[in-house]
BATOR-799964 format. One record per residue (C-alpha): residue number from 1; residue in three letters; y, z, x. Coordinates in nm, 2 decimals, m for minus. Layout:
REM residues N
<atom><seq>NUM</seq><type>ALA</type><north>Y</north><up>Z</up><east>X</east></atom>
...
//
This chain:
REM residues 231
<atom><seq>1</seq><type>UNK</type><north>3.79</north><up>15.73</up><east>m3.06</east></atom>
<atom><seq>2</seq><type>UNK</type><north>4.05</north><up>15.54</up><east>m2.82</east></atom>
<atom><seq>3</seq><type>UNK</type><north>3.87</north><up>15.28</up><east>m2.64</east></atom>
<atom><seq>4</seq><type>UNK</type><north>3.90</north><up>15.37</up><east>m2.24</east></atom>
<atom><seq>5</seq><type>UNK</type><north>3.73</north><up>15.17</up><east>m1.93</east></atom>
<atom><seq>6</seq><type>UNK</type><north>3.39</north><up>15.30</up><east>m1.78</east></atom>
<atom><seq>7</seq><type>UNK</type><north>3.20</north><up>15.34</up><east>m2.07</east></atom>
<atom><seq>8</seq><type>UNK</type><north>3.01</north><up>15.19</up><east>m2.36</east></atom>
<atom><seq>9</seq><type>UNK</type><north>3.25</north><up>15.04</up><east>m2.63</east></atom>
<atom><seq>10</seq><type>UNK</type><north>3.33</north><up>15.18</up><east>m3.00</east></atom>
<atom><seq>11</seq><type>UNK</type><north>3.11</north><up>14.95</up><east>m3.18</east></atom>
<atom><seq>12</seq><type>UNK</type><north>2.79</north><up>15.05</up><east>m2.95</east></atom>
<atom><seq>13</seq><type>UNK</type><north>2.90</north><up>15.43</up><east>m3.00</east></atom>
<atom><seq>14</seq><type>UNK</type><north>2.89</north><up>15.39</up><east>m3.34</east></atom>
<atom><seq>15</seq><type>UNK</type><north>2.58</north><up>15.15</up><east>m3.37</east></atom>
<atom><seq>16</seq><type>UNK</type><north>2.37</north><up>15.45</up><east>m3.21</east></atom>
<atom><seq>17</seq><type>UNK</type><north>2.51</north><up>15.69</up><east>m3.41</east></atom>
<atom><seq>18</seq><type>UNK</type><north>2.44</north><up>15.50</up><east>m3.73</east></atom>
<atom><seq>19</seq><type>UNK</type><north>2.10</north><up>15.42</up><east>m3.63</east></atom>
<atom><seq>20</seq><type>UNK</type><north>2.01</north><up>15.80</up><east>m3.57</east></atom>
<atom><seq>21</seq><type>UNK</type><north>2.20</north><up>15.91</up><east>m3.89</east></atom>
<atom><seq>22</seq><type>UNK</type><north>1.95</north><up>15.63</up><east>m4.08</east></atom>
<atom><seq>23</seq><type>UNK</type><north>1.64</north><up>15.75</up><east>m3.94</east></atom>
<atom><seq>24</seq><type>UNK</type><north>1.74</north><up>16.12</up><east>m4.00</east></atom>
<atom><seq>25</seq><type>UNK</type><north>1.88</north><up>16.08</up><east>m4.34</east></atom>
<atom><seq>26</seq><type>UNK</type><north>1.56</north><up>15.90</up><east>m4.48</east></atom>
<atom><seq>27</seq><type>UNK</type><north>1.29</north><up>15.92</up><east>m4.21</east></atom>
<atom><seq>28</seq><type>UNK</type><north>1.25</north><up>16.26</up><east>m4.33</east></atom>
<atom><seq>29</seq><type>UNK</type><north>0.90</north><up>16.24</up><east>m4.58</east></atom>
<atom><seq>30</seq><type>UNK</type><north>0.77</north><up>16.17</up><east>m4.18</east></atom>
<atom><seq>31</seq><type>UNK</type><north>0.78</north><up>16.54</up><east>m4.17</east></atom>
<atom><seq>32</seq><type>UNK</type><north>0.51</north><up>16.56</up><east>m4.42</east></atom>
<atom><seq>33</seq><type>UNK</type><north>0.29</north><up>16.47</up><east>m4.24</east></atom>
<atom><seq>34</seq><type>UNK</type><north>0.21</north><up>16.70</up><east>m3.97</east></atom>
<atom><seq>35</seq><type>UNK</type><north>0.37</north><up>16.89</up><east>m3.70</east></atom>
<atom><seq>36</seq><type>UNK</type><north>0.36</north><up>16.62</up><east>m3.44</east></atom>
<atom><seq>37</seq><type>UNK</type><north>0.58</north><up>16.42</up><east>m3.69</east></atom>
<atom><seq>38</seq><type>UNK</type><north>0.81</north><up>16.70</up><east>m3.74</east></atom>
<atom><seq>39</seq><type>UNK</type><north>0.88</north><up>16.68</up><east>m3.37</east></atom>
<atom><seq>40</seq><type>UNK</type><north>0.99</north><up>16.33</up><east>m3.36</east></atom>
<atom><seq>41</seq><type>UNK</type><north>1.19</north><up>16.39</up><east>m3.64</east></atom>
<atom><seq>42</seq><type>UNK</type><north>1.39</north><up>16.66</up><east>m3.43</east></atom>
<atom><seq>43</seq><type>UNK</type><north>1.39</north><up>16.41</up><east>m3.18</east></atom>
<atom><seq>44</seq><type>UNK</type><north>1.60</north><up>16.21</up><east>m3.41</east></atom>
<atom><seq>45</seq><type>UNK</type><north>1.85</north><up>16.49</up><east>m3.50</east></atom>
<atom><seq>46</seq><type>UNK</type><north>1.90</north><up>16.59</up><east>m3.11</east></atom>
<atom><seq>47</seq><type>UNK</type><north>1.99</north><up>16.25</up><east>m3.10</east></atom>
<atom><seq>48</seq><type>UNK</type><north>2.21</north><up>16.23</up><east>m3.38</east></atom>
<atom><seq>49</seq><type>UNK</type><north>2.39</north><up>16.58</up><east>m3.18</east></atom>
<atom><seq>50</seq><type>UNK</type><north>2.43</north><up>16.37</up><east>m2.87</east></atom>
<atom><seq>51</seq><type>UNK</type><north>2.52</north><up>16.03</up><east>m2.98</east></atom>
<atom><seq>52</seq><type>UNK</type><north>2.81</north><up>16.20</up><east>m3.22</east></atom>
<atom><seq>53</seq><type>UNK</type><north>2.91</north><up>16.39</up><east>m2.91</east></atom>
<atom><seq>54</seq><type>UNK</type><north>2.94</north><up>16.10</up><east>m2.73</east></atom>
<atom><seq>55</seq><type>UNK</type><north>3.17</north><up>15.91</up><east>m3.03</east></atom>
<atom><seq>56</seq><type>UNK</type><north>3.42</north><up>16.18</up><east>m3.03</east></atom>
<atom><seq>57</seq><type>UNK</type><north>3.42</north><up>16.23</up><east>m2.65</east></atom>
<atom><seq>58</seq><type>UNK</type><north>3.75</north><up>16.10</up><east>m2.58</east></atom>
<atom><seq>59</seq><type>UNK</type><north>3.95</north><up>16.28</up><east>m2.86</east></atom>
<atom><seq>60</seq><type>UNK</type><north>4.07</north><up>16.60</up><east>m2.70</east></atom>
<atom><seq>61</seq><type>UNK</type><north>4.11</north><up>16.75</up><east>m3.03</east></atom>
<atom><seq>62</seq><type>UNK</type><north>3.81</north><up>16.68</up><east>m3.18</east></atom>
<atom><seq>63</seq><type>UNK</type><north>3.53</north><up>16.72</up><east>m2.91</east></atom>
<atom><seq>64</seq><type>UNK</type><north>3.53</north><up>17.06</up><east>m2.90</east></atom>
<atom><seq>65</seq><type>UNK</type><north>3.43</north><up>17.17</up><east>m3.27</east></atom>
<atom><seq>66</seq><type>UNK</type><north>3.17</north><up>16.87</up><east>m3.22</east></atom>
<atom><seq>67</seq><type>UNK</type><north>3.03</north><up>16.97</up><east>m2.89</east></atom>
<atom><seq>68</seq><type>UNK</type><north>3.02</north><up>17.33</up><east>m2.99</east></atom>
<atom><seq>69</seq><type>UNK</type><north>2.91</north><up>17.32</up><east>m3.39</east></atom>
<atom><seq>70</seq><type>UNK</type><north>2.65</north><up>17.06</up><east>m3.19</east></atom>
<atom><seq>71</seq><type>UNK</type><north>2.54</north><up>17.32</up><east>m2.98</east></atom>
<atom><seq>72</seq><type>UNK</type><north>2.50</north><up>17.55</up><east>m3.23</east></atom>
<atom><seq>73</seq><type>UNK</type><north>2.30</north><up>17.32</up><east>m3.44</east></atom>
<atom><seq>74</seq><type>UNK</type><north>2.06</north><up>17.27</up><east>m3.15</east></atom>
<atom><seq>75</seq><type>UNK</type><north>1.99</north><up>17.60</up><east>m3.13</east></atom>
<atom><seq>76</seq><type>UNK</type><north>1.93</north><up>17.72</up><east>m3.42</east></atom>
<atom><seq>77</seq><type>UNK</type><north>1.71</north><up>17.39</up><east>m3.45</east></atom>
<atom><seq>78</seq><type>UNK</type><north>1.50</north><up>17.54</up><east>m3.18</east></atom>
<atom><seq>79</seq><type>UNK</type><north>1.47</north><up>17.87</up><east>m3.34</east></atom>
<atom><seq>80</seq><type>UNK</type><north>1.35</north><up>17.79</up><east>m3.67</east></atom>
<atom><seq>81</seq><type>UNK</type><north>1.11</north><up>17.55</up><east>m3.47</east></atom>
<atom><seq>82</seq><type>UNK</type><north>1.00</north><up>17.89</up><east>m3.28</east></atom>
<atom><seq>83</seq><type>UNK</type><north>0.98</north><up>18.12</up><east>m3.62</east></atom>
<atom><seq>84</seq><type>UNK</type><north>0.81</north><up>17.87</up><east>m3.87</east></atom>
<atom><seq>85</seq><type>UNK</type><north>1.13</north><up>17.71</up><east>m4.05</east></atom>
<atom><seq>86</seq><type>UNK</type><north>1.17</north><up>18.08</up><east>m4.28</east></atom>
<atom><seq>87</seq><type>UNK</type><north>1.47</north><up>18.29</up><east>m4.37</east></atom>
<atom><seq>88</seq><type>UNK</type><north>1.77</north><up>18.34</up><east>m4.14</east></atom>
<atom><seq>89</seq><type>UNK</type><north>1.62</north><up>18.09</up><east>m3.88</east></atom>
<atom><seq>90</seq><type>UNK</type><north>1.64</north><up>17.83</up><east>m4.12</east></atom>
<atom><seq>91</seq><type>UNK</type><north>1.94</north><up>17.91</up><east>m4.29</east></atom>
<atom><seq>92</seq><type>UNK</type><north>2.15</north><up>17.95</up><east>m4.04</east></atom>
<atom><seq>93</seq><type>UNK</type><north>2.05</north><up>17.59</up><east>m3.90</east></atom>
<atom><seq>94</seq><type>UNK</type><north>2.14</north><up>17.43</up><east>m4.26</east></atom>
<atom><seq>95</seq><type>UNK</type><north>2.47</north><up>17.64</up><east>m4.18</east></atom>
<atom><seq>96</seq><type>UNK</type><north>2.51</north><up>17.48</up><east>m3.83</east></atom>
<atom><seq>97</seq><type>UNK</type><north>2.43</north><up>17.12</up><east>m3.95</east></atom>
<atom><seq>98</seq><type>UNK</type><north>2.73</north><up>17.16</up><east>m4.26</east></atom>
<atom><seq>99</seq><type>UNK</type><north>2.96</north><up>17.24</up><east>m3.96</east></atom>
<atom><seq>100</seq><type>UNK</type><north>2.84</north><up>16.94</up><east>m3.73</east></atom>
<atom><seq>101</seq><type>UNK</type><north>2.86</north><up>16.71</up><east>m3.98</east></atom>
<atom><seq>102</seq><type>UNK</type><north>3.24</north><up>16.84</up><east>m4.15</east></atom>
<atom><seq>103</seq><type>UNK</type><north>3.36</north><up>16.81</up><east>m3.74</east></atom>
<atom><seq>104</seq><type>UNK</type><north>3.17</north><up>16.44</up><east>m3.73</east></atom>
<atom><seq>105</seq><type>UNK</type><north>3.32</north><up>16.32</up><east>m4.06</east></atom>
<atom><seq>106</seq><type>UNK</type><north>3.68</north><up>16.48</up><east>m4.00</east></atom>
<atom><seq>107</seq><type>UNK</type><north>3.72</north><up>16.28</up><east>m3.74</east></atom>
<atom><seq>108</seq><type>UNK</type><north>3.54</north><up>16.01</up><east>m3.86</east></atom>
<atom><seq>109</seq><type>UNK</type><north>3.78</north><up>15.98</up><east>m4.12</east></atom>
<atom><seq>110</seq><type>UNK</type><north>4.11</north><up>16.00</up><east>m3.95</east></atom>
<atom><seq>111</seq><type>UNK</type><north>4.00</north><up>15.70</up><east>m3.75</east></atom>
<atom><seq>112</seq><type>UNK</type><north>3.91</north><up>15.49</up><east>m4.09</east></atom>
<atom><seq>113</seq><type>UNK</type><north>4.22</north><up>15.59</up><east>m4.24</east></atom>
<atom><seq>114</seq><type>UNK</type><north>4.48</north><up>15.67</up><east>m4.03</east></atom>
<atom><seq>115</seq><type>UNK</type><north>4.41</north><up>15.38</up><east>m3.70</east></atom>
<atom><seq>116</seq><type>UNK</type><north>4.67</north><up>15.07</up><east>m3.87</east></atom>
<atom><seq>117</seq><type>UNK</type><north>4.52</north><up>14.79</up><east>m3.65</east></atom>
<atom><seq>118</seq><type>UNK</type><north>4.16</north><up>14.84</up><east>m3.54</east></atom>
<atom><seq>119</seq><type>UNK</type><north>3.88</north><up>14.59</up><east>m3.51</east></atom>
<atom><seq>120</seq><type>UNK</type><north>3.72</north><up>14.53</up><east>m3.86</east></atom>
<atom><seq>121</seq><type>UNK</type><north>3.38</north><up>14.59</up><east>m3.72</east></atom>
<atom><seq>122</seq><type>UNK</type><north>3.45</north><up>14.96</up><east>m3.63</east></atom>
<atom><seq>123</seq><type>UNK</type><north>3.61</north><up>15.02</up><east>m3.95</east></atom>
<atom><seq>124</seq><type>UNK</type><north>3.33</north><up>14.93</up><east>m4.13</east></atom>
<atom><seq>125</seq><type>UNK</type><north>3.06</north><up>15.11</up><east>m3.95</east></atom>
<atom><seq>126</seq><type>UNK</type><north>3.30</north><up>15.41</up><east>m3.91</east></atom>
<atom><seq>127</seq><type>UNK</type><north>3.29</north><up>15.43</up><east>m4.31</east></atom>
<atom><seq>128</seq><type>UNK</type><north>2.93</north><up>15.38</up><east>m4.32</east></atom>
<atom><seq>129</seq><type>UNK</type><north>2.82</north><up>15.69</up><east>m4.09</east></atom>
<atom><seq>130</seq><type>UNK</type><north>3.09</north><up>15.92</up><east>m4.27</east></atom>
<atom><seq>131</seq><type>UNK</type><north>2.95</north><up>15.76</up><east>m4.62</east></atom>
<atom><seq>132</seq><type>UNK</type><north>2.62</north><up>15.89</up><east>m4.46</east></atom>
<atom><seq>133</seq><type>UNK</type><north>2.74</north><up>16.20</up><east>m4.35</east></atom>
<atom><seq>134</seq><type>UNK</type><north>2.86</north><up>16.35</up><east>m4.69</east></atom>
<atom><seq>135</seq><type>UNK</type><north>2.53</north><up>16.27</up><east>m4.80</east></atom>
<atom><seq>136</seq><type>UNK</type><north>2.37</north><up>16.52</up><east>m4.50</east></atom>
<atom><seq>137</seq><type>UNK</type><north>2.68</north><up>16.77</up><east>m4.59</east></atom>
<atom><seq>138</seq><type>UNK</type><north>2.60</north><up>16.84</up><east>m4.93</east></atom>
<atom><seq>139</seq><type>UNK</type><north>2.23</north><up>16.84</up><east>m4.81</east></atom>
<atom><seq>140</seq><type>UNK</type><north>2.30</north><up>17.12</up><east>m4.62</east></atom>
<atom><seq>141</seq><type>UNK</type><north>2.46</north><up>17.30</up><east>m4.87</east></atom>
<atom><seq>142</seq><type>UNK</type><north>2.25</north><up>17.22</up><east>m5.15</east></atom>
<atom><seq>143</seq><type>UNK</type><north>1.96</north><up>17.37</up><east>m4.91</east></atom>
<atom><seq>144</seq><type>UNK</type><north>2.15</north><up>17.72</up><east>m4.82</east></atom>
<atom><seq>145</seq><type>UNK</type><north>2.21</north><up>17.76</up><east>m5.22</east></atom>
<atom><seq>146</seq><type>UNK</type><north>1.82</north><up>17.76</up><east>m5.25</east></atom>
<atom><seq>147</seq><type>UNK</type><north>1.75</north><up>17.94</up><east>m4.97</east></atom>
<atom><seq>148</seq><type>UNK</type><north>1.98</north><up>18.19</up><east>m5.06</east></atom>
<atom><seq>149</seq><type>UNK</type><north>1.90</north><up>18.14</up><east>m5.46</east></atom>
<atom><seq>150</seq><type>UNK</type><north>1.55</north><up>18.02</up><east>m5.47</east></atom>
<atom><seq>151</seq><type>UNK</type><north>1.51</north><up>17.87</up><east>m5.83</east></atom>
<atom><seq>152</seq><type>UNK</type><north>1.84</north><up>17.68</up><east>m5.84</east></atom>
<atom><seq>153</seq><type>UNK</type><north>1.72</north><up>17.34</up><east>m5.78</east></atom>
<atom><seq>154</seq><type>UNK</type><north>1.36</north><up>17.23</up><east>m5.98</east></atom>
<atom><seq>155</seq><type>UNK</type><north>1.13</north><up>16.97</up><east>m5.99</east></atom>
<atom><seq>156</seq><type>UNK</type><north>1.07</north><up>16.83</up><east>m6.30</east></atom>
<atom><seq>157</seq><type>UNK</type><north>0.81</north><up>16.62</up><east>m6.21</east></atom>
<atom><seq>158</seq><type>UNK</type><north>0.55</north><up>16.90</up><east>m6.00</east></atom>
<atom><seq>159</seq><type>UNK</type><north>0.70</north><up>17.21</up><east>m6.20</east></atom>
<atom><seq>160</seq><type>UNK</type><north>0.46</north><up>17.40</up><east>m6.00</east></atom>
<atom><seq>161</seq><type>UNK</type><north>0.47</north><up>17.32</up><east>m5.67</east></atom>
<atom><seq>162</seq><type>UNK</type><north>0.69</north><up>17.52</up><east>m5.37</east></atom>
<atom><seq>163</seq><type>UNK</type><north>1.08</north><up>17.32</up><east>m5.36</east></atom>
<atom><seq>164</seq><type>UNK</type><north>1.10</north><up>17.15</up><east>m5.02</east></atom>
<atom><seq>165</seq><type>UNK</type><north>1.42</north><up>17.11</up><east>m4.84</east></atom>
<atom><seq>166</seq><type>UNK</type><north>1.34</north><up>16.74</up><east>m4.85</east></atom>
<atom><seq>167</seq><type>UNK</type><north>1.36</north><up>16.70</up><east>m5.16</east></atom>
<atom><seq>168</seq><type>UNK</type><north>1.73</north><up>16.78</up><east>m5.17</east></atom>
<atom><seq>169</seq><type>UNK</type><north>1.77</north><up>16.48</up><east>m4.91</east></atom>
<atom><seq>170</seq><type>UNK</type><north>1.66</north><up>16.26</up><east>m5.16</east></atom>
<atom><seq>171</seq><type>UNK</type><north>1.87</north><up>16.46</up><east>m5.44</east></atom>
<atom><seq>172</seq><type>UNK</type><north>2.17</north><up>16.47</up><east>m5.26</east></atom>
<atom><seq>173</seq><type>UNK</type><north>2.19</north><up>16.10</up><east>m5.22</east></atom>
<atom><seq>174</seq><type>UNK</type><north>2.09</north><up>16.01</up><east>m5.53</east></atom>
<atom><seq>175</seq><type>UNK</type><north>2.35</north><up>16.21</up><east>m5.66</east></atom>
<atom><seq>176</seq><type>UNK</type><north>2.63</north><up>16.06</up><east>m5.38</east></atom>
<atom><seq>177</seq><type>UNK</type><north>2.53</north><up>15.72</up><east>m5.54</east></atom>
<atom><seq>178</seq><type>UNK</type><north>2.54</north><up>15.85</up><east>m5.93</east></atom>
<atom><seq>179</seq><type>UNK</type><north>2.19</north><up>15.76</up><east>m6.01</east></atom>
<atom><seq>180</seq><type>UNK</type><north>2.06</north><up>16.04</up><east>m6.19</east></atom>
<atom><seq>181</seq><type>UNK</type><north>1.71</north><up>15.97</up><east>m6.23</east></atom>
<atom><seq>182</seq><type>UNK</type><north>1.68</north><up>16.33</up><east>m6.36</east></atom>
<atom><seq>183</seq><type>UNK</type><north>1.33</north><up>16.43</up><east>m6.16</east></atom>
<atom><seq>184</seq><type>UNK</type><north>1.53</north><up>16.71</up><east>m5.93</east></atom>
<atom><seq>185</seq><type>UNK</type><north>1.75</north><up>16.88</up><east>m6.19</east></atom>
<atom><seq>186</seq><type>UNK</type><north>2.00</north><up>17.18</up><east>m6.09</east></atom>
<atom><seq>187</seq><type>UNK</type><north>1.97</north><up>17.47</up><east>m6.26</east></atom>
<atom><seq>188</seq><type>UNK</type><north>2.21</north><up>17.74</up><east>m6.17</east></atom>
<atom><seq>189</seq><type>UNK</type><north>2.52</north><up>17.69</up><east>m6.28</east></atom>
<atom><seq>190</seq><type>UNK</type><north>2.66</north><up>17.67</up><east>m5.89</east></atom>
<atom><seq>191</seq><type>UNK</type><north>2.40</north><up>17.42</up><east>m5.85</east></atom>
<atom><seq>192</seq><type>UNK</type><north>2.52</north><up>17.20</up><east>m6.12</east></atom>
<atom><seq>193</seq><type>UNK</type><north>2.90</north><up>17.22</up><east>m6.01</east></atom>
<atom><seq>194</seq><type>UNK</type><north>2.82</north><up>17.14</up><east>m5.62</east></atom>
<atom><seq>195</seq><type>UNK</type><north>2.59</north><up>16.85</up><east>m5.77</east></atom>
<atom><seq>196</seq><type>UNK</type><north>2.92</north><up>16.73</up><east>m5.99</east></atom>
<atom><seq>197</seq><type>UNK</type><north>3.16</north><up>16.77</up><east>m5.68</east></atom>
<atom><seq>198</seq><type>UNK</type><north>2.90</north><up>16.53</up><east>m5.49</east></atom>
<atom><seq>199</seq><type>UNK</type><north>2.89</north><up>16.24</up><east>m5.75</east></atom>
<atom><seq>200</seq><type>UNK</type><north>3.33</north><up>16.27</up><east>m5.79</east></atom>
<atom><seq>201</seq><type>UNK</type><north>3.35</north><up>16.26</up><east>m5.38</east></atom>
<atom><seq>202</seq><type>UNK</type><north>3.11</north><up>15.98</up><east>m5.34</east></atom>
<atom><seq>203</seq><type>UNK</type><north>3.25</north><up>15.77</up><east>m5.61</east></atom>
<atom><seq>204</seq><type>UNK</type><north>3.61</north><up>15.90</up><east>m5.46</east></atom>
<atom><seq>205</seq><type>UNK</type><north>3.51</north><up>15.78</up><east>m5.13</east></atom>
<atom><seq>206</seq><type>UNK</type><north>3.41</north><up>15.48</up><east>m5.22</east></atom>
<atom><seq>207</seq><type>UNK</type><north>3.71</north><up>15.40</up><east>m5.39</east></atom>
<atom><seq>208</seq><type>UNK</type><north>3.91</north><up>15.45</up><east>m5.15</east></atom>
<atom><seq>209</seq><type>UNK</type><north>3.75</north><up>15.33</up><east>m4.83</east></atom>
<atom><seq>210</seq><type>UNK</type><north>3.75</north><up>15.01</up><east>m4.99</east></atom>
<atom><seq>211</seq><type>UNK</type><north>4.09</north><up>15.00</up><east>m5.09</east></atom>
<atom><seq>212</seq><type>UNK</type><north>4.16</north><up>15.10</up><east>m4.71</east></atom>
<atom><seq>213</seq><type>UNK</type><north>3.94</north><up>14.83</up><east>m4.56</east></atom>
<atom><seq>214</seq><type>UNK</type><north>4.08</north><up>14.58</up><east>m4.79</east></atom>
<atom><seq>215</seq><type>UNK</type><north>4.41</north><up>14.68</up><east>m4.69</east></atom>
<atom><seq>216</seq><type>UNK</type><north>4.37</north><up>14.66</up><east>m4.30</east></atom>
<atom><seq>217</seq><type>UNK</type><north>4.14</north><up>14.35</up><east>m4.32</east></atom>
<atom><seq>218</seq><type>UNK</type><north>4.46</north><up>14.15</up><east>m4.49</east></atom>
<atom><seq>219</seq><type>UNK</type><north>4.69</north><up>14.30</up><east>m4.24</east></atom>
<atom><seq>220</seq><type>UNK</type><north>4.48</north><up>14.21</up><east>m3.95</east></atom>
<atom><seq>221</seq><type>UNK</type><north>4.43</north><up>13.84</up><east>m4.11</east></atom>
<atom><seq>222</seq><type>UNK</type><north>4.83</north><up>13.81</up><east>m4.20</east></atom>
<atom><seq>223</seq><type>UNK</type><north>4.88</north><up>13.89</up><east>m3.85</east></atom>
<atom><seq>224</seq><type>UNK</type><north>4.72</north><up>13.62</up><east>m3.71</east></atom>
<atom><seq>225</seq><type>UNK</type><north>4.61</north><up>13.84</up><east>m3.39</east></atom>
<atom><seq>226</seq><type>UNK</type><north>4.38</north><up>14.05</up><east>m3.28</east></atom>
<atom><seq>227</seq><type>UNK</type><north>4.41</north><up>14.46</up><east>m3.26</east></atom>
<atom><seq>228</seq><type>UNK</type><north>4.55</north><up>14.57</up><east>m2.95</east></atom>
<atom><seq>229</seq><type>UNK</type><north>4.18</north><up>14.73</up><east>m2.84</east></atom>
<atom><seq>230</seq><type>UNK</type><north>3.99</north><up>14.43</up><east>m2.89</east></atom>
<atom><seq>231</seq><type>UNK</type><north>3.80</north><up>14.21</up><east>m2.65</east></atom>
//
């Protein structure tokens, strides 16, 4: 994410690219109601495609698995779309979004934790969309372990009613944040140990990001100067 003349800065790159991540991550109950909601909620992912592309643009090593797992994701968006959001269509678009979004935070990641003098500003929101991003990751994942093993994720509170993926939105991040309000439960036992590895690498993450940030904000403040890519 080096900073290069001709084009828009870090912190606008990573502004859009948070704001589409938002709107995707909980602006999915829009999908409930209706198709024509549904649409404008893909709208939102293509844009979450392009505006990650577009972060990762200038790293050599790290565009192509975006660009490509991006592609991909696209696709396969457009074909469950085409076939109804059933079977292979639709797992192999929760497939596609776990890679997109491992490429997105790899190198989301490096930059908060390996850049040593960075504006404060980018640290923060880079931490914030990969924060995000584990979140969507282990939605995917929780979503393929359903489809693939209906019955491993219930709904305590409507027993009876079909399991939606969007429910595992929600139950993802309220597992990420350790809330446990206990109305989504997992129920097979490789439910229940993905759902554990979610709460330890949230609370893992946050840990440590915070540690980092604290660490380069004092540097940056002991310095006396701005990073080298500021202005």
């Amino acid at each position: 994410m080096r900073r290069r003349g001709g084009g828009p800065g870090r912190p606008v790159r990573l502004g859009a690219f948070l704001g589409f991540v938002v709107l995707v991550q909980f602006g999915y109950p829009v999908t409930l109601h209706g198709p024509v909601w549904a649409v404008l909620y893909l709208v939102a992912y293509v844009g979450v495609v392009l505006s990650g592309i577009l972060l990762v643009r200038e790293e050599r090593d790290r565009i192509a698995p975006a660009a490509v797992t991006g592609a991909v994701l696209l696709g396969c968006g457009t074909r469950t779309g085409a076939t109804g959001g059933h079977g292979p269509a639709l797992m192999s678009m929760f497939a596609a979004a776990a890679a997109f979004q491992t490429a997105l935070m790899y190198s989301l990641l490096r930059f908060v934790y390996r850049r040593s003098r960075t504006r404060e500003l980018d640290l923060v929101l880079a931490a914030v969309c990969a924060y995000l991003l584990l979140g969507g990751f282990f939605t995917t994942v929780f979503a393929l372990l359903e489809s693939a093993s209906p019955g491993s994720f219930v709904d305590s509170v409507h027993p009876g009613d079909r399991f939606a993926w969007q429910q595992l939105v929600y139950y993802s991040f309220v597992t990420l944040a350790t809330l446990g309000y206990g109305d989504v439960l997992p129920v097979s036992a490789w439910a229940r140990t993905l759902s554990a590895a979610e709460g330890v690498a949230g609370t893992l993450f946050l840990s440590t990001v915070v540690a980092r940030l604290v660490g380069a904000f004092t540097g940056l403040h002991r310095m006396g100067t701005p990073p080298p890519d500021a202005g």
